[in-house]
C-alpha positions in Angstrom: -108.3 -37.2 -89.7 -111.1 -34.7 -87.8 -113.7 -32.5 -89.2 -114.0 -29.2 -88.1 -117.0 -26.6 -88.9 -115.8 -23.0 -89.6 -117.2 -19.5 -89.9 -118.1 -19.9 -93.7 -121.3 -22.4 -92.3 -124.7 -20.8 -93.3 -126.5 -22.4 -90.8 -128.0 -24.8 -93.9 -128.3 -28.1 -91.9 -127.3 -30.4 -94.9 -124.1 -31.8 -92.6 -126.6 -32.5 -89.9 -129.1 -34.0 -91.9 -126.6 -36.5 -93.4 -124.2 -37.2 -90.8 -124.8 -41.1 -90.6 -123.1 -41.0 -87.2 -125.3 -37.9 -85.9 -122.1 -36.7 -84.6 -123.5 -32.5 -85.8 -125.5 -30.2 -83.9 -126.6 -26.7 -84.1 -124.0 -24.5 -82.5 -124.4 -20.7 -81.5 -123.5 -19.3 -84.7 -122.1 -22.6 -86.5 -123.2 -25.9 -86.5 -120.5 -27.9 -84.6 -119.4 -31.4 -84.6 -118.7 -34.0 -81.9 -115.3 -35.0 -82.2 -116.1 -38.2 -79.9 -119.0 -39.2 -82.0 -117.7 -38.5 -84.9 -116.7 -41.6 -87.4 -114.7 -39.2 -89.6 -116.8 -41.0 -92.5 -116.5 -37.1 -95.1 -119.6 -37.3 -95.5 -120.6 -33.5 -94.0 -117.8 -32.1 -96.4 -119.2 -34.2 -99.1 -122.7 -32.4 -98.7 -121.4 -28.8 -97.5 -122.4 -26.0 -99.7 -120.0 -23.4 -98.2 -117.4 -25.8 -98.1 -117.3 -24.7 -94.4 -116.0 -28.1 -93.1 -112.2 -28.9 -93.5 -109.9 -31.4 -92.1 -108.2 -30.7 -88.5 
């Protein structure tokens, strides 16, 4: 399953700070995840305050 970042991010950083993979980067106005990078381990939705991340 994929991970995707949507409009409810607040621009916290707790996905990219956890992300074992560092597969999450600051986006324009979201932060954004690498899909090739990306172990699809939940640990960004795990930490997500907005719940702002959701499965693809």
């Amino acid at each position: 399953m994929a991970y995707k970042i949507t409009d409810a991010c607040t621009m916290c950083s707790s996905c990219a700070e956890e992300c074992p993979a560092n597969a999450i980067s600051e986006g324009k106005n979201t932060y954004v995840i690498d899909k090739d990078a990306c172990t699809e381990c939940g640990t960004c939705v795990d930490v997500c305050p907005a719940e702002a991340i959701v499965e693809v």
